[in-house]
C-alpha positions as CSV (number, residue, x, y, z in Angstrom):
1,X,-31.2,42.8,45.3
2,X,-31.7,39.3,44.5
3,X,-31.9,39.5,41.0
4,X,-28.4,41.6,40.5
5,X,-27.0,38.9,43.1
6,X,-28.3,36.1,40.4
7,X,-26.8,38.0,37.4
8,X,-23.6,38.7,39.1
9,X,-23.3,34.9,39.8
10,X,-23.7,34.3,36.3
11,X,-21.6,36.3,34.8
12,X,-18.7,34.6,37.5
13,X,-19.5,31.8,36.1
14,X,-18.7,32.3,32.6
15,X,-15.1,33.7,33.2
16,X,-14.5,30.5,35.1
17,X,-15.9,28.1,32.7
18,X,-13.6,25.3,31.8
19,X,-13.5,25.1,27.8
20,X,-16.9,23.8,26.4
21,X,-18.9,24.4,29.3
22,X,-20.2,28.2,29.4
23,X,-19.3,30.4,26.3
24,X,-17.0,29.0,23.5
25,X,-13.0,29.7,24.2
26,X,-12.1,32.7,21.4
27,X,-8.7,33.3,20.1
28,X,-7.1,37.0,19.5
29,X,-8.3,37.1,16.4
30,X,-11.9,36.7,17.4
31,X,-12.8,33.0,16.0
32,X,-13.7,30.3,17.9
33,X,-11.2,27.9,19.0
34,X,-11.4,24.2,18.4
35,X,-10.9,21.6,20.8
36,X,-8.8,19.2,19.8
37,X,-9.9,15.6,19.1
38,X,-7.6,13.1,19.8
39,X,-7.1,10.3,16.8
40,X,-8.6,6.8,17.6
41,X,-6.6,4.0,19.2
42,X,-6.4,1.6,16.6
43,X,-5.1,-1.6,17.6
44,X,-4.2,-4.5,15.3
45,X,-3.8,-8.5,15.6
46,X,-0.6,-10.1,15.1
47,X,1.2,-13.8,14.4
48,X,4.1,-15.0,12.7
49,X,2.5,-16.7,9.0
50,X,4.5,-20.1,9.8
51,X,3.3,-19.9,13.5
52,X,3.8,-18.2,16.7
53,X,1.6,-16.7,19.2
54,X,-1.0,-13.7,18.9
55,X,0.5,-10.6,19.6
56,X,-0.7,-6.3,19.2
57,X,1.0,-3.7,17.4
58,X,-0.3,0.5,17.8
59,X,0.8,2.9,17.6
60,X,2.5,3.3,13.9
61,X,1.9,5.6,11.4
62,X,4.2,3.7,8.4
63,X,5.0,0.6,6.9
64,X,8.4,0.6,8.3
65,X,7.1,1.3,11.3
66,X,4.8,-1.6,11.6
67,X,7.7,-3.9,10.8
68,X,9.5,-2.8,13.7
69,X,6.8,-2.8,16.2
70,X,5.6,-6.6,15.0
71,X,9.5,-7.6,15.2
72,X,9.5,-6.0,18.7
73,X,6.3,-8.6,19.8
74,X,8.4,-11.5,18.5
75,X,12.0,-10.5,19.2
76,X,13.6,-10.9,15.8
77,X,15.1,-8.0,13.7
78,X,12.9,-6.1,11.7
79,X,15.3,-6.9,8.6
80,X,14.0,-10.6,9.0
81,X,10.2,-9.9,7.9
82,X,10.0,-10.0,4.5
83,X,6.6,-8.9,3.8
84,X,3.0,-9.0,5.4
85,X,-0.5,-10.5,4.3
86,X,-3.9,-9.8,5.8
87,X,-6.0,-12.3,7.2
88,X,-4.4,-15.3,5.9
89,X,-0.9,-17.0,7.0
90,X,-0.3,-18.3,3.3
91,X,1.7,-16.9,0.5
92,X,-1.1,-15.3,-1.2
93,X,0.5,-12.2,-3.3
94,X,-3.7,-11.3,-3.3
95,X,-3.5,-10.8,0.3
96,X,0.0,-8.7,0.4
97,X,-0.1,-5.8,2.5
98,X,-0.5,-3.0,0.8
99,X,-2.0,0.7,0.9
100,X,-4.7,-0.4,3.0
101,X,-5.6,-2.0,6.3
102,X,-9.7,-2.7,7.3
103,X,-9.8,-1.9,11.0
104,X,-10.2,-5.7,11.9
105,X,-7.9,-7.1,9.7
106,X,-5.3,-9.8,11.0
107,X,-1.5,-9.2,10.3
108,X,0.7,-12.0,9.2
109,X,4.4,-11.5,9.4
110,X,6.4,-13.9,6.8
111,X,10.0,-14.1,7.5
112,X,13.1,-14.9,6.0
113,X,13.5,-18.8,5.7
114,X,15.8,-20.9,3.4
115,X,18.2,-18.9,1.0
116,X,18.9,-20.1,-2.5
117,X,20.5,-19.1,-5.6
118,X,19.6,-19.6,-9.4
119,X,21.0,-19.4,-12.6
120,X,18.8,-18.6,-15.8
121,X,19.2,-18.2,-19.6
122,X,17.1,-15.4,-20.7
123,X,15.9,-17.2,-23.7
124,X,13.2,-14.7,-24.4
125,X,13.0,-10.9,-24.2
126,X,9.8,-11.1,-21.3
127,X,10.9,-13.4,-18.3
128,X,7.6,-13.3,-17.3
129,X,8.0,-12.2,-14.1
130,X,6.0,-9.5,-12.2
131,X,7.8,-7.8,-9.1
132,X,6.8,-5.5,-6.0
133,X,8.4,-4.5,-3.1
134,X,7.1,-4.1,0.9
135,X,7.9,-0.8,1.0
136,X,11.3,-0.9,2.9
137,X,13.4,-1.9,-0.1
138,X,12.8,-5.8,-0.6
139,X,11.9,-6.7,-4.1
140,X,8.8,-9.9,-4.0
141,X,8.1,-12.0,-6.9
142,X,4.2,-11.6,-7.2
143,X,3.7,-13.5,-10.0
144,X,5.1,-16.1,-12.4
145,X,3.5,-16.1,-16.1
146,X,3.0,-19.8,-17.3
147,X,5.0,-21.4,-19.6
148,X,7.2,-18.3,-19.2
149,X,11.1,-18.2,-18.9
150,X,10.8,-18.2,-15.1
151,X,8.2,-20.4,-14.4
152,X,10.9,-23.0,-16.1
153,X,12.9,-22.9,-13.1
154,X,11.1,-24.2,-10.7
155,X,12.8,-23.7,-7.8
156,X,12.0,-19.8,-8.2
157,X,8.4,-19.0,-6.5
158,X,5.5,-16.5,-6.0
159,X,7.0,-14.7,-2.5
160,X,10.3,-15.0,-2.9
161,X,12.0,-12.0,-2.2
162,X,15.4,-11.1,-4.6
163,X,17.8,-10.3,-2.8
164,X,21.0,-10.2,-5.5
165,X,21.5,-10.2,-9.2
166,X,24.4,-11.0,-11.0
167,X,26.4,-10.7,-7.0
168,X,25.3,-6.8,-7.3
169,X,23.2,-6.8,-3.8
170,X,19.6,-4.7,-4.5
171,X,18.2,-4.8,-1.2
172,X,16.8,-1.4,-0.7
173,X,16.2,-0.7,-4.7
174,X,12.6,0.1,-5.7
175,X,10.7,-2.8,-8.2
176,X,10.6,-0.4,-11.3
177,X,14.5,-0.6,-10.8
178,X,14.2,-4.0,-10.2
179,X,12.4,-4.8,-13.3
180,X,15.0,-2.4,-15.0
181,X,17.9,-4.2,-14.3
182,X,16.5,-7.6,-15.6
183,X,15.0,-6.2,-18.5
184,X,18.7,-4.7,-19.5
185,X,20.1,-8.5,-19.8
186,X,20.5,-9.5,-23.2
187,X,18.9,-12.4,-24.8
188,X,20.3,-15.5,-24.7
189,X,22.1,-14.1,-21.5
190,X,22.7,-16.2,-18.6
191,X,22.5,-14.5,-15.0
192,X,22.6,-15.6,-11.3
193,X,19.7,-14.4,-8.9
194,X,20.1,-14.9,-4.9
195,X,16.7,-15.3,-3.8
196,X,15.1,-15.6,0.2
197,X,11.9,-18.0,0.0
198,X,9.3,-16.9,3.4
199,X,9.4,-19.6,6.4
200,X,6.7,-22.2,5.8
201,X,4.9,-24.3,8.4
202,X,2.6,-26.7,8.0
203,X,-0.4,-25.3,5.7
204,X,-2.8,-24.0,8.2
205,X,-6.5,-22.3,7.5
206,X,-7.0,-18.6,7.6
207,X,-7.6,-17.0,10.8
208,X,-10.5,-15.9,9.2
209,X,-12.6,-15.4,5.6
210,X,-10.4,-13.8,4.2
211,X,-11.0,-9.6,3.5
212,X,-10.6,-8.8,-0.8
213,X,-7.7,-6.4,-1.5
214,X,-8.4,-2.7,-2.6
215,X,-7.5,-4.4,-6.1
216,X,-10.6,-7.5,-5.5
217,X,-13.5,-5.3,-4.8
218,X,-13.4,-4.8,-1.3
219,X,-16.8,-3.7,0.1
220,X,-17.7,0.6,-0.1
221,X,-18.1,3.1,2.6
222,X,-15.6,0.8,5.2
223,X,-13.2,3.1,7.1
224,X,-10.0,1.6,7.3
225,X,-6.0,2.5,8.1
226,X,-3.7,4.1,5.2
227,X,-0.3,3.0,5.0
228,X,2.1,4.4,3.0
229,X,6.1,4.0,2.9
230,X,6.6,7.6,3.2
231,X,4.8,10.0,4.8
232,X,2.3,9.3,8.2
233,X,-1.0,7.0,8.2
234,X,-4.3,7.9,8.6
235,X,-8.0,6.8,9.1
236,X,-10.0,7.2,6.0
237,X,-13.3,6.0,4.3
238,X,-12.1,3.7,0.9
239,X,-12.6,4.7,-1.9
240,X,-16.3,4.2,-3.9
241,X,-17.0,1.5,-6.1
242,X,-15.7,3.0,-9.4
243,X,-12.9,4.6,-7.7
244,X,-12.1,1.2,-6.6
245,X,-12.2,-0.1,-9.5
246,X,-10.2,2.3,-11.4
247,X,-7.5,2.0,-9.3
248,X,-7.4,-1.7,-9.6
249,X,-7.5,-1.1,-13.3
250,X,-4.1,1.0,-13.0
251,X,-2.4,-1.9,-11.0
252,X,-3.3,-3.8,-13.9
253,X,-1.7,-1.4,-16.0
254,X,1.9,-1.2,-14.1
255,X,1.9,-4.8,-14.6
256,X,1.2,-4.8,-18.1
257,X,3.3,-1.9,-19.2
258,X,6.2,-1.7,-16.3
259,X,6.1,-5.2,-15.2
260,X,5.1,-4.3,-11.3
261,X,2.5,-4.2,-9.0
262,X,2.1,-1.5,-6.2
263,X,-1.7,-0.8,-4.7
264,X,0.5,2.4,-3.1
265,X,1.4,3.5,-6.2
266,X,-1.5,2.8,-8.4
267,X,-3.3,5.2,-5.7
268,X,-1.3,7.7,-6.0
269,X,-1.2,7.8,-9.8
270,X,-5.2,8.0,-9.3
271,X,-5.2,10.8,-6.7
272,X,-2.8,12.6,-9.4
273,X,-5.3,12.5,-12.0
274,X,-8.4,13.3,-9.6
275,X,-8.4,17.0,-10.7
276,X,-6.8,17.4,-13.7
277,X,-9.3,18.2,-16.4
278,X,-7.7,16.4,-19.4
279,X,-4.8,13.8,-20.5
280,X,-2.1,16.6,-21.1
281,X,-2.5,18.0,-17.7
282,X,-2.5,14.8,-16.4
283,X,0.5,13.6,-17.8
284,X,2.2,16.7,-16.8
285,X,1.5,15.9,-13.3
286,X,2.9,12.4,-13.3
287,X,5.9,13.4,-14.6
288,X,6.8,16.1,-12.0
289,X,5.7,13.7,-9.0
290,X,6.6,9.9,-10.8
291,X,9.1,11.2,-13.4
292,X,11.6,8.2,-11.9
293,X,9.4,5.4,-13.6
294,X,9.6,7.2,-17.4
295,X,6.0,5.6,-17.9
296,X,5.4,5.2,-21.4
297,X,2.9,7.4,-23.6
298,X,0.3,4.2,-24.1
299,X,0.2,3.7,-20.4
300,X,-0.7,7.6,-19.9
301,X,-3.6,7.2,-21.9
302,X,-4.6,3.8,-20.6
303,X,-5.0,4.9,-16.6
304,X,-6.1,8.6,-18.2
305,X,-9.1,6.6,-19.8
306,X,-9.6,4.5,-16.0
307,X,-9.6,7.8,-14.5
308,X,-12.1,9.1,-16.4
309,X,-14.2,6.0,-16.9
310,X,-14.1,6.2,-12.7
311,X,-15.3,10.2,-12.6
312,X,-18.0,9.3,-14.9
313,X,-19.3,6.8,-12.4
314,X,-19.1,9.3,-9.8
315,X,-20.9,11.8,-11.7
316,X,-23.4,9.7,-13.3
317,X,-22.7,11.3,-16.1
318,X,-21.1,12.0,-19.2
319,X,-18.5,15.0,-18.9
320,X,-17.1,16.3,-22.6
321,X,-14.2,17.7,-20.9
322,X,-12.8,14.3,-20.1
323,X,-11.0,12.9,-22.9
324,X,-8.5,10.0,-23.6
């Protein structure tokens, strides 16, 4: 009597059982259901880069995103940020927000400060000028080649953001277009640019060492927080060393061969050629997805070769399928 009361009991309490106490939960189809896990509240530290107080931005999943939630802490427009670096208040292009955030980084917000305009003669075919953008349409001088066209006029500096050219306004154009447009002036040429220089304080030091870039060997097997200017964020392990390093090698090439530089991009151009099993299938690929930036045929081979170069230091070895 005792013993069917006991099994009775028992088999009351698995119809009653709350999801992962008792048996699993099935669905109609007969596999087991999973519980869903909720995502990780990741919470970031904020200042203004030419001084403010500390504020905390959450809950974004995109670049544009985050602009708007640090403008919220601070009450300016989101329009006025021009860009974002990690872990240091100065204008170090090294430090620009890019693909990747580490879990503990700091966020520095530079904004708009003192607008000015230029005129240069395009004495040379190369201006010397490299150009990204912060992923919600404003193009940033990242770097000035020395004794370059550019680097003549010296009121034009590393961070300024273009905002004109010529009058024509090119807020909201991507930097390939950018770099496009300028390359498209004639030699001997003379052109106007409007350009917005970040809000400077009083140089200050870091809020902390500063992190390395995906592009300056940051440190393997660190989860950290994907951004990207389309599409939603996520928590991820980075890449390993020789992935790392291939992708900083394509960076390198963007600049050399396209005259930009886009951590974003250069990932994507990896992840594109991840699978692909030689350099014809590979270039097919970047056509259908980049087919906008026309990348030349020496630049398909070059990041082809980093690609492989990077699989190979996966593997350990050498794979006769992979050529350049």
């Amino acid at each position: 009597m005792l013993r069917k009361l006991r099994e009775k009991m028992k088999d009351k309490s698995k119809e009653t059982a709350p999801p992962g106490k008792g048996e699993p939960p099935f669905a109609a189809d007969g596999c087991i259901q999973k519980t869903p896990v909720s995502p990780p509240r990741l919470v970031f530290y904020t200042q203004l880069a030419h001084g403010s107080t500390t504020g905390r931005v959450e809950n974004f999943s995109s670049i544009r995103e985050l602009y708007t939630k640090i403008a919220d802490v601070f009450a300016i427009a989101p329009s006025e940020i021009l860009y974002c670096t990690l872990n240091t208040p100065k204008i170090d292009m090294e430090y620009l927000l890019g693909a990747y955030i580490g879990l503990e980084d700091f966020i520095f917000a530079h904004v708009k400060g003192i607008k000015k305009e230029v005129t240069v003669c395009k004495t040379e075919d190369s201006l010397g000028l490299t150009i990204t953008d912060n992923g919600v349409g404003y193009a940033l001088i990242t770097r000035i080649k020395d004794g370059s066209v550019i680097d003549s006029v010296k009121t034009i500096c590393v961070g300024d953001h273009i905002e004109s050219i010529n009058g024509e306004n090119i807020v909201g154009w991507r930097h390939f277009a950018v770099v496009q447009k300028l390359k498209r002036l004639k030699k001997e040429e003379t052109f106007t640019m409007r350009l917005i220089e970040p809000k400077k304080a009083f140089e200050v030091e870091p809020w902390s060492k500063p992190g390395k870039s995906l592009t300056r060997g940051i440190g393997t097997g660190k989860t950290t927080f994907r951004l990207r200017s389309a599409g939603p964020a996520f928590v991820e392990k980075l890449p390993s060393a020789s992935q790392v390093k291939a992708i900083g090698k394509v960076d390198d090439f963007l600049e050399m061969y396209l005259g930009i530089r886009d951590s974003e991009l250069a990932t994507a151009i990896f992840e594109a050629g991840k699978d692909k099993y030689n350099s014809e299938e590979f270039s097919v690929a970047l056509g259908k997805t980049f087919g906008d930036f026309e990348f030349p045929q020496e630049f398909v081979f070059e990041v082809w070769g980093a690609i492989a170069d990077a699989r190979r230091g996966c593997d350990n070895v050498d794979d006769p399928s992979l050529d350049k």
